[in-house]
C-alpha positions, 0 to 999 in steps of 0.5 A: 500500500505504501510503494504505491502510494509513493509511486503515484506521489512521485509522478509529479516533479519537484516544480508541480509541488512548488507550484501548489506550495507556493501560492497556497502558502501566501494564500494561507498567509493573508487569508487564513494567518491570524496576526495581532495589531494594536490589540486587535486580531485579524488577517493580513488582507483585512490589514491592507483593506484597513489601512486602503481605508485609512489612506483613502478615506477622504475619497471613499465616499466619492469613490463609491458613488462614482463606482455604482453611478458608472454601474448603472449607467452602463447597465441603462445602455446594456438594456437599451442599446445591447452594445455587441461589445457587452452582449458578445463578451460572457463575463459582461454580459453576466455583470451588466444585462441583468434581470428586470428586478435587479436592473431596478435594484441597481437603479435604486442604489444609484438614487440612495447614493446620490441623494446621501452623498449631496444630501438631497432629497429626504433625509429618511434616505441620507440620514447618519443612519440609513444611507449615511451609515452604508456610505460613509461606514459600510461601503468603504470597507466594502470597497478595500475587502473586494479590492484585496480579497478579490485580487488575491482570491485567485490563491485561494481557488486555483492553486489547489489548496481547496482540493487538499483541504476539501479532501482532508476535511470531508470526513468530518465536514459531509456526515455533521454539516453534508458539506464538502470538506473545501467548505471549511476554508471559507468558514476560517476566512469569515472567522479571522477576517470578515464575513464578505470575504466568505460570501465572496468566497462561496460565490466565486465556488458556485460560480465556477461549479465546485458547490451546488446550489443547496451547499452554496446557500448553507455555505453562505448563509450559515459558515459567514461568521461574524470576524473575531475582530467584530465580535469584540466591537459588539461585545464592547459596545454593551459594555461587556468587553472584560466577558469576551471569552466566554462571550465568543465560546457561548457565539461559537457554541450556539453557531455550531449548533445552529450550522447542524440544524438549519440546514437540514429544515427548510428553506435550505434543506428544499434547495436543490443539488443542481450546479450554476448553469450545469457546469459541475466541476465538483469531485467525487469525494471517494478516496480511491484506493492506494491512496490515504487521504492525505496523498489523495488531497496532494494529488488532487491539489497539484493537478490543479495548481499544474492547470495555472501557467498563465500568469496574465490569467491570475492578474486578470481573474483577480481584477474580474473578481474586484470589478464583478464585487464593485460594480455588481454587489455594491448597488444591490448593498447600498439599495436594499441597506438604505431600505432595510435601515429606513425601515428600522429607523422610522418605521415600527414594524422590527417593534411589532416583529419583536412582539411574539419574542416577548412572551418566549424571553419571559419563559426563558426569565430574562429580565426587560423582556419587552425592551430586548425582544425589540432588538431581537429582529432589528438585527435583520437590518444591521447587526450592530443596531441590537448592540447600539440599542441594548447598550442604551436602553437595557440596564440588565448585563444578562440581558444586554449579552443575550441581545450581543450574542444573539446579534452575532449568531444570527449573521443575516444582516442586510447592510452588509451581508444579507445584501452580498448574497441577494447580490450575489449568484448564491440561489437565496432571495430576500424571503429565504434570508428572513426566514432563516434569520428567525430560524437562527434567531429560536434556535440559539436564544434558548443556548444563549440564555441558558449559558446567559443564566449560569454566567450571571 
């Protein structure tokens, strides 16, 4: 067993392995290597994105809005005119002759940042809480994230590191979550550095026919965690910053069990195992034999780094990526953000949502039970608003960790995350999202506060 194995290892020549090694080690590095700076733990490409952020931060705002003007304008022009250098090219054909309801989407995010970036209009739009808080905090860490996460990515997907580790991790990833072993990968850069770069992640896999349509939408709706990073923020701003271990294991805990359960009940369990326009590129995960799992994962992964030779190829994919995120998910973030956060703002229909959690916090005996079942649903807009509200209006710290918990287990949110994946090619719409936000939010609030009861 072991000769052949050595045998069928030793088919490959020393450049093949570095040709995997290589890339894949400064893959690992800035997507999956933790690194501390000034007290905060991230990943080198969250660094970079930061410190874009910083150097620009000036001009993001303007950057942004002239990056989804120009997307509508030529999305206008695509359905009008249908230039033949659009409608023949695949790639722009896909970014800019889109559907009816996401032409209008687009639309609408062209208004919403107009009217906030010059302040015209009504200020329920362009208020520092609603389309002020998508342009001037959430879109400029949008635009350095798919800067560098999309120029990079191609690290990540074409140098075989997926297939090693999807081969390695299989056993454990199909029989708990029935999903490929690659999943994993996404699930670590969401938790080191930011949840878009996991959707983005999981998108650019569906895409290119490595998930099918039910694994795409687990995989991005239950494995885009919320970065440590963030999470000390929330935990923070309920003044609970000297509780973030137990804070972040009691998050952990809850989410493991929330990715068990979700996606076996519907709306994910409904979702078919169909590829994005039948283009299957998914192995079978067998072992075959002569092979452990370890040399299997090793030699898939070279033959795969051993397809990449066009260095102008790496370039350009990369720069699609950046430019696909851009131009295509940044309209749909700023629309249904501005939306989602106008509701939340000045409406009262997250109260009313709230209302049949009170009876439910008060069985579980937590105290201001009215108070928190408010923010219970108001995550679904933005998941900082629980926290932001917890912190002035509950004086109760069980409370107040329940609602930071919560905020963070539920990882649907439409200013940044809910909006990625409507944009995104994932199978998932707005209604599938909401369900599994209250799904997520029953199944880990009984966790919660249990651990909630023992802490306190």
């Amino acid at each position: 067993m072991i000769e052949t194995t050595n045998k069928k290892e030793n088919k490959y020549s020393l450049k093949s392995y570095f040709k995997f090694l290589i890339p894949s080690f400064i893959g690992i590095l800035l997507f999956m290597t933790p690194i501390r700076l000034d007290k905060e733990i991230t990943i080198p490409v969250a660094f970079f994105s930061q410190n874009i952020q910083i150097f620009l931060e000036d001009y993001l705002p303007l950057i942004m809005m002239i990056l989804i003007i120009i997307s509508s304008f030529i999305t206008i022009i695509t359905k009008i005119f249908k230039p033949k250098f659009i409608t023949n090219n695949d790639y722009l054909k896909n970014l800019f002759d889109i559907t009816p309801a996401w032409f209008l989407t687009r639309i609408l995010g062209m208004i919403f940042v107009i009217s906030t970036f010059f302040k015209i209009g009504s200020e329920i739009i362009y208020s520092e809480d609603t389309g002020g808080l998508l342009l001037y905090s959430l879109l400029p860490i949008l635009f350095a994230v798919f800067l560098f996460a999309g120029l990079f990515l191609p690290l990540i997907l074409d140098f075989g590191l997926l297939e090693f580790f999807g081969t390695l991790l299989t056993k454990f990833m199909r029989p708990v979550f029935n999903l490929p072993g690659r999943s994993s990968v996404d699930c670590i850069a969401s938790w080191l550095g930011d949840g878009t770069i996991g959707v983005l992640l999981t998108s650019k896999q569906y895409e290119d026919g490595y998930y099918s349509a039910r694994e795409a939408a687990v995989i991005g709706t239950s494995f885009s965690a919320v970065s440590i990073t963030f999470s000390l923020v929330v935990i923070s701003q309920v003044r609970l910053g000297h509780m973030f271990i137990p804070f972040y294991l009691t998050v952990t805990l809850s989410g493991i069990i929330a990715a068990f359960i979700v996606p076996r009940i519907p709306p994910l369990s409904k979702k078919p195992d169909t590829y994005y326009n039948n283009n299957k590129k998914a192995a079978s995960e067998l072992i075959p034999n002569g092979y452990s799992a370890f040399s299997w994962g090793l030699s898939q992964a070279i033959e795969r780094a051993d397809k990449n030779n066009d260095i102008k190829k790496f370039f350009l994919d990369g720069i699609k990526n950046v430019f696909d995120m851009w131009f295509g998910v940044t309209p749909v973030v700023m629309a249904l953000g501005t939306l989602a956060l106008m509701f939340a703002e000045y409406t009262p229909i997250f109260n009313l949502l709230g209302m049949p959690f009170i009876p439910l916090l008060k069985v579980l005996r937590v105290p201001e039970a009215a108070s928190a079942a408010s923010t219970l649903v108001v995550g679904f807009a933005d998941m900082f608003l629980p926290s932001v509200i917890a912190a002035g209006t509950i004086k109760s710290e069980l409370t107040r960790f329940i609602v930071a918990c919560i905020s963070v287990t539920q990882l649907i949110y439409m200013s940044e995350v809910g909006g990625l994946l409507i944009g995104s090619k994932i199978p998932v719409d707005l209604k599938d999202l909401f369900i599994l936000f209250i799904e997520r939010t029953l199944i880990t609030l009984p966790i919660i506060t249990l651990i909630a009861h023992f802490l306190f």
